[in-house]
RONU-421659 format. One record per residue (C-alpha): residue in one letter; z, x, y. Coordinates in steps of 0.2 Angstrom, whole numbers. Example, Ala and Ser with C-alpha at 12.3 -4.5 7.8 and 13.67 -1.06 7.14 Angstrom:
% residues 2
code | w | u | v
A | 39 | 62 | -22 $
S | 36 | 68 | -5 $
//
This chain:
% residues 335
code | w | u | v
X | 145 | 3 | 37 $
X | 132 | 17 | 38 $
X | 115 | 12 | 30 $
X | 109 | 30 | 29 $
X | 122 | 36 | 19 $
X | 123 | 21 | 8 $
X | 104 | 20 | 7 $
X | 106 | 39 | 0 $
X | 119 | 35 | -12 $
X | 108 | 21 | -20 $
X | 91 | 32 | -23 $
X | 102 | 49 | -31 $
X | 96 | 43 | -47 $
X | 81 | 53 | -53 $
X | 75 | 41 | -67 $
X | 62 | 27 | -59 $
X | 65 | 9 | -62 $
X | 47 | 7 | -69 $
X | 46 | 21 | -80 $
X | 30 | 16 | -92 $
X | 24 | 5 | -81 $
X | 12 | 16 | -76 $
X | 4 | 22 | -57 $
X | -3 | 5 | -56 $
X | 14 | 1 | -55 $
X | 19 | 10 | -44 $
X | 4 | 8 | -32 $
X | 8 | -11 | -31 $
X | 21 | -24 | -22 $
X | 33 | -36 | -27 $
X | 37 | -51 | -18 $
X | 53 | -57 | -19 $
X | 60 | -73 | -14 $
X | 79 | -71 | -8 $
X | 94 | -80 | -3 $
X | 104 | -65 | 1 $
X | 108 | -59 | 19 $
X | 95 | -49 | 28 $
X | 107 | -31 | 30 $
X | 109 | -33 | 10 $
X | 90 | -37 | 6 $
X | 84 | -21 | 21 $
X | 95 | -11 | 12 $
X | 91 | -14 | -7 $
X | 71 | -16 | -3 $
X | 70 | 0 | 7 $
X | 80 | 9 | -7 $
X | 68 | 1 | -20 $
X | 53 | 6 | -12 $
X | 59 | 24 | -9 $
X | 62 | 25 | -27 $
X | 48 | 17 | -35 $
X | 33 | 18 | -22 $
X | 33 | 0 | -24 $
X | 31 | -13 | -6 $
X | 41 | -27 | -6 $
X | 37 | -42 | 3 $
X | 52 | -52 | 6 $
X | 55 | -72 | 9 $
X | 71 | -75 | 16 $
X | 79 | -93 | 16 $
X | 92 | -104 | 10 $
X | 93 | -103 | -12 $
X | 88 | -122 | -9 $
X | 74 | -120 | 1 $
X | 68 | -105 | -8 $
X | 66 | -116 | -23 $
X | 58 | -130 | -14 $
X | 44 | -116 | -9 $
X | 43 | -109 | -27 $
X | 44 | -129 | -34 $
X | 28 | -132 | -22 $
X | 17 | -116 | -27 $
X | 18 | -120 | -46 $
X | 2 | -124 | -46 $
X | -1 | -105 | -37 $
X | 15 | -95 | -36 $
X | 14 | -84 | -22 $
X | 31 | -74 | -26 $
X | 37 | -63 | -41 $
X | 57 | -66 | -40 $
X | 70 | -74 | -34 $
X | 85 | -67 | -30 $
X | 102 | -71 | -25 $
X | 104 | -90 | -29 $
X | 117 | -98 | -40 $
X | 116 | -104 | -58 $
X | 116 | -120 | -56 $
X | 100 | -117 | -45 $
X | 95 | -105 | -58 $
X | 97 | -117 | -73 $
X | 89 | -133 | -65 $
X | 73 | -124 | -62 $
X | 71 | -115 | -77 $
X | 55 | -123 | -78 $
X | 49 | -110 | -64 $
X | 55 | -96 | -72 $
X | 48 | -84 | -84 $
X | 58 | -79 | -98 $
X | 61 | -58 | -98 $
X | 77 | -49 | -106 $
X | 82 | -35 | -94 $
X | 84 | -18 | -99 $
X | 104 | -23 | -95 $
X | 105 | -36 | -104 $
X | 120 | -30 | -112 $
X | 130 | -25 | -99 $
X | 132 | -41 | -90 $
X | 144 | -53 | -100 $
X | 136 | -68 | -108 $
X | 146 | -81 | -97 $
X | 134 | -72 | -82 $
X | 114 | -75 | -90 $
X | 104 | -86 | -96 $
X | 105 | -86 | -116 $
X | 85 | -88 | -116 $
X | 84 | -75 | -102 $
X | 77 | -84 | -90 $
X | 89 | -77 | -77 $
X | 101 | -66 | -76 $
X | 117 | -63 | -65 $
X | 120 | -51 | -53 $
X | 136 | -52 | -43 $
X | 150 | -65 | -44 $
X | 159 | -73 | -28 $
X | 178 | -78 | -29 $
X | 186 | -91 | -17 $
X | 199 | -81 | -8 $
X | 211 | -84 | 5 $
X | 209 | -72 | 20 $
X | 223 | -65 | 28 $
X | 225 | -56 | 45 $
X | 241 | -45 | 42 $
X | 243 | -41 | 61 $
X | 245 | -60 | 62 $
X | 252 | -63 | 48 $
X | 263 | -50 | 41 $
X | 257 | -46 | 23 $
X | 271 | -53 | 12 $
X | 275 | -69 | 25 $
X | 256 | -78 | 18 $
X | 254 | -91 | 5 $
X | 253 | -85 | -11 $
X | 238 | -99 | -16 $
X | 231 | -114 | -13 $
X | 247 | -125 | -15 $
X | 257 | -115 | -2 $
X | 243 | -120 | 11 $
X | 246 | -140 | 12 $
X | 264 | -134 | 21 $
X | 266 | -140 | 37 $
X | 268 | -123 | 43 $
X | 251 | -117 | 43 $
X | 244 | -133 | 54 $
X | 229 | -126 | 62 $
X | 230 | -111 | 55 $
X | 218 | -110 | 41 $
X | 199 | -108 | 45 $
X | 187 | -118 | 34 $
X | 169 | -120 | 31 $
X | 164 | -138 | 33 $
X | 157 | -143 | 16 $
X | 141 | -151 | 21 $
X | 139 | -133 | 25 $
X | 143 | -123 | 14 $
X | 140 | -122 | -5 $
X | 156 | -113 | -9 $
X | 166 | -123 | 2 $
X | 162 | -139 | -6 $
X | 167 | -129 | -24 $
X | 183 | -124 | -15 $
X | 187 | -144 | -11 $
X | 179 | -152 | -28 $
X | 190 | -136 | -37 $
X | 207 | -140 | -30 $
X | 208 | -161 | -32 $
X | 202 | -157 | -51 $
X | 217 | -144 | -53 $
X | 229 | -156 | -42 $
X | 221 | -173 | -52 $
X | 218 | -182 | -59 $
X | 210 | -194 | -48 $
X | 218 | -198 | -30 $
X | 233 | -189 | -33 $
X | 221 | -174 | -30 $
X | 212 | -179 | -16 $
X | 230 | -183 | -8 $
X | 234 | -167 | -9 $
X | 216 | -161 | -4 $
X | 221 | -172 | 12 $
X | 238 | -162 | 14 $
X | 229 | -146 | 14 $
X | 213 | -150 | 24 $
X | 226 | -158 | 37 $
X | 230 | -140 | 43 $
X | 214 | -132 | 44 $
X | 201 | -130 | 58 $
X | 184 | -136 | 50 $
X | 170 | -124 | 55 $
X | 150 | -126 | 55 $
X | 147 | -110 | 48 $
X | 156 | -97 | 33 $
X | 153 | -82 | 43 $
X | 167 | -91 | 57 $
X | 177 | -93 | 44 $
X | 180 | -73 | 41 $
X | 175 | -67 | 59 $
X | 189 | -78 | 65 $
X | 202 | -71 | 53 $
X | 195 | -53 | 55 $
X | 195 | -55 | 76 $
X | 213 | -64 | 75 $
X | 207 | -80 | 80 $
X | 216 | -87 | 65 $
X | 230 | -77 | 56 $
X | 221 | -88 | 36 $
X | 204 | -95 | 31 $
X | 197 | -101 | 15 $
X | 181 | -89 | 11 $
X | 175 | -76 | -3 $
X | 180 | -60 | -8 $
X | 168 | -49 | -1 $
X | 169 | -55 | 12 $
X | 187 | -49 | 16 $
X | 186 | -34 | 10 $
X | 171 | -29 | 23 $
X | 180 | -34 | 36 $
X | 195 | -22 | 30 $
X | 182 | -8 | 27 $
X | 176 | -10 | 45 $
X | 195 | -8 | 52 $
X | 200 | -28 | 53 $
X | 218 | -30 | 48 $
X | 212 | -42 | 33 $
X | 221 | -43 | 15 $
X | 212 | -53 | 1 $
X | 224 | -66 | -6 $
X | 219 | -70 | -26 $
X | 229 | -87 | -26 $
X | 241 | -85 | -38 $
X | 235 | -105 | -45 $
X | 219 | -98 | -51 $
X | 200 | -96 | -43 $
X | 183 | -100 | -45 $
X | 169 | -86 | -50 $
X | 153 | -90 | -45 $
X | 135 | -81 | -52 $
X | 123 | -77 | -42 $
X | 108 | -70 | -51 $
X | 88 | -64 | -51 $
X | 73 | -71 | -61 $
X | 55 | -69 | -61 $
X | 48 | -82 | -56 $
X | 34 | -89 | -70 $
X | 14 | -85 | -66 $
X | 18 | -73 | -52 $
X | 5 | -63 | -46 $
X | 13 | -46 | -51 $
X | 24 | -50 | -69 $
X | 26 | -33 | -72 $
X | 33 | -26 | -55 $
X | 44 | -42 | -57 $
X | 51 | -35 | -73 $
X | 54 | -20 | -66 $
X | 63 | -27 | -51 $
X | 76 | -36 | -62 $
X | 80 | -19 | -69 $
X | 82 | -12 | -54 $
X | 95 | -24 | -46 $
X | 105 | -25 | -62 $
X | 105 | -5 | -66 $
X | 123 | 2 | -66 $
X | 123 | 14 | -51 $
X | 112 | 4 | -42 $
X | 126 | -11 | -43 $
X | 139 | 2 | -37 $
X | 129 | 5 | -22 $
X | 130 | -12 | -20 $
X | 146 | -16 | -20 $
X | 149 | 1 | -7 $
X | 136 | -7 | 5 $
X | 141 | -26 | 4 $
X | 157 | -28 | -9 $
X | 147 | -38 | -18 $
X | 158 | -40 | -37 $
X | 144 | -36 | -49 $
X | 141 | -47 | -64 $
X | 140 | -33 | -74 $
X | 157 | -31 | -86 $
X | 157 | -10 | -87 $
X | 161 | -3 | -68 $
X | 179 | 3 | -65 $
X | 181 | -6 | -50 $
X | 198 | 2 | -48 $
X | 187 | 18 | -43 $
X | 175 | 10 | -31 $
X | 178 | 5 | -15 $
X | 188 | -10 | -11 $
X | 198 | -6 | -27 $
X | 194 | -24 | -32 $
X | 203 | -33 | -47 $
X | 195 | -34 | -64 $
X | 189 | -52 | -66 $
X | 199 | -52 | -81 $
X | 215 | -48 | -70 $
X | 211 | -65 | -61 $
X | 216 | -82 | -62 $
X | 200 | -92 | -66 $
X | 202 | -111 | -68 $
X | 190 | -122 | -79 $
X | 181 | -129 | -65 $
X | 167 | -144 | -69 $
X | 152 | -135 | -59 $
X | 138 | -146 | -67 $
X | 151 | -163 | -66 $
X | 154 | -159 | -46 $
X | 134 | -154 | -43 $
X | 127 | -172 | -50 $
X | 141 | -180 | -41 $
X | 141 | -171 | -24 $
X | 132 | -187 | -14 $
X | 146 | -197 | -16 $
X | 161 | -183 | -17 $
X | 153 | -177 | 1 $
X | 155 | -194 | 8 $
X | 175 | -193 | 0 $
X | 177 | -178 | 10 $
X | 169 | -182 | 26 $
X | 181 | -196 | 27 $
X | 196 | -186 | 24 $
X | 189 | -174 | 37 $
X | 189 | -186 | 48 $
X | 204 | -193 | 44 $
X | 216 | -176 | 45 $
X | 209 | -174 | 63 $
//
C-alpha cells in the first residue's frame, strides 16, 4: 500500500468540504474521537487537513472506551466527533450526540443512518471466511459456515476469541440462531468451534491465514482482500448460508467545542470520492448504496449480491453476559 499515492488520490477533488463555512473555518481544528486503526485515521486526517486547512486532533481507542470518555465529559465535551463505532454503540448513546443531516444523506441507504440523524454510517464489515489458496486450493474450501463443523478442517480454522472481539462474538451469536433454535444451535456451534484455534486478537486471525499458518479463519472482508492486495494468496469466501453486515458510522458529538467543523467532518468522511479512496486504501465497504464496486479495487460484491441473514443484534447485545459465559464453556469444552 503506498500512502503517498492514495493520499493524492483522496485530495484530487477541488471543491472544499466546508465550503460556506467561512475562513474561520478553515483556520480551526476538529477533534475527532475514533475507533478506527491508526494507518486509516493518519491517512484520512492528513488528507482532510490538506484539503480543508483544518487540524485534527485525534483520540484513538477502543468504540467502548471512546464512549466511556465522551459519557464522562458531558458536562464539558472536549471532542467534536466520533468516528468508526458500531450502531449499536451509536444508538445507545444518542443522548451524546448532536442531531445533523449530512450533505449525503441520501446516498447512504436508510438501513445505514440514524432516521433522526444522529449518526450516520460509513462503511459496513461482513463476516467472511479467509482462505489461503496456496494451502488450500481455491475450489477444495468450504463454501460456508456449515461446511466448517467437518471433521476435516480440525485445527484448521483460525478464530478470534469472543471475549475479544466484537465481531467474533456476532459470528458465534449469528450461527446458533441460523442453526436454532435453542441448543440444537449451540451444538452445532460446538461442532464448529471444535476445529478452530481460538486466538487473542483479530489481526492473528488474518495474519495467520495470509502467512499460511492456517490454510481458513473466521474474520471480515476487508480484511481479506488487503492481505490479497499486498500479494498473500488469500480468497474471500461469502458463505453461501448467508452473512452478517455490520455499520460502522460517524456523529458529532453534542456541545463540542467546534459544531460547525464537526459538520463539516461528517461530510467529508461520507463524500463519494472520498469513500472510494477509502476503500483503495483500507477496503473498507462503504455504506454508501451508489459506488460500482465492480470498478474499484478489490472488485467487491454488491451488498445486495450477498446473502444477509436476519440477525437479532439488539437481542444478542442485552444478552451477551450470559451468552459469553455459554461460549466460554463451549470453548473450553472443544479443546
Amino acid at each position: 500500500m503506498h500512502m503517498r499515492r492514495a493520499l493524492a488520490a483522496l485530495t484530487f477533488a477541488a471543491a472544499a468540504a466546508v465550503s460556506g463555512a467561512g475562513a474561520a473555518i478553515a483556520q480551526g481544528k476538529v477533534v475527532v474521537y475514533s475507533a478506527n486503526d491508526a494507518n486509516l485515521n493518519r491517512f484520512v486526517f492528513e488528507a482532510f487537513t490538506k484539503e480543508t486547512g483544518i487540524a485534527v486532533e485525534q483520540v484513538e481507542a477502543g468504540s467502548g472506551v471512546v464512549f466511556r470518555r465522551i459519557q464522562s465529559e458531558r458536562e464539558r465535551p472536549l471532542g467534536d466527533v466520533v468516528w468508526g463505532v458500531n450502531r449499536l454503540l451509536l444508538n445507545s448513546n444518542k443522548a451524546l450526540l448532536a442531531p445533523y443531516r449530512s450533505k449525503h444523506h441520501d446516498a447512504v441507504p436508510a438501513q445505514f443512518r440514524d432516521p433522526d440523524d444522529h449518526w450516520i454510517g460509513t462503511n459496513v464489515h461482513l463476516l467472511v471466511i479467509l482462505q489461503n489458496t496456496k494451502l488450500l486450493p481455491p475450489d477444495a474450501g468450504p463454501k460456508g459456515w456449515g461446511d466448517l463443523a467437518d471433521p476435516k478442517w480440525k485445527e484448521k480454522v483460525a478464530f478470534t476469541d469472543p471475549a475479544n472481539s466484537g465481531s467474533a462474538y456476532a459470528n458465534l451469536t449469528m450461527l446458533a440462531q441460523a442453526w436454532g433454535p435453542g441448543e440444537a444451535g449451540w451444538e452445532k456451534v460446538a461442532r464448529l468451534l471444535a476445529n478452530t484455534k481460538v486466538l487473542n486478537r483479530s489481526s492473528l486471525v488474518f495474519q495467520g491465514v495470509g502467512n499460511g499458518e492456517f490454510p481458513l479463519g473466521m474474520s471480515l472482508e476487508y480484511a481479506g482482500y488487503l492481505w490479497a492486495s499486498n500479494g498473500a494468496p488469500v480468497k474471500v469466501v461469502y458463505p453461501a448460508d448467508g452473512t452478517v453486515a455490520q455499520m460502522e458510522g460517524v456523529a458529532v458529538i453534542r456541545g463540542g467545542p467546534n459544531p460547525d467543523v464537526a459538520k463539516a467532518f461528517v461530510d467529508y468522511v461520507t463524500r463519494k470520492d472520498v469513500r472510494e479512496a477509502i476503500l483503495k486504501f483500507a477496503f473498507r465497504r462503504p455504506a454508501r448504496g451508489d459506488l460500482d464496486l465492480s470498478q474499484l479495487p478489490g472488485q467487491m460484491p454488491a451488498l445486495g449480491d450477498v446473502k444477509l441473514v436476519d440477525y437479532d443484534e439488539d437481542g444478542w447485545t442485552a444478552r451477551r453476559a450470559e451468552t459469553m459465559q455459554k461460549i466460554q464453556d463451549l470453548i473450553r469444552r472443544t479443546r
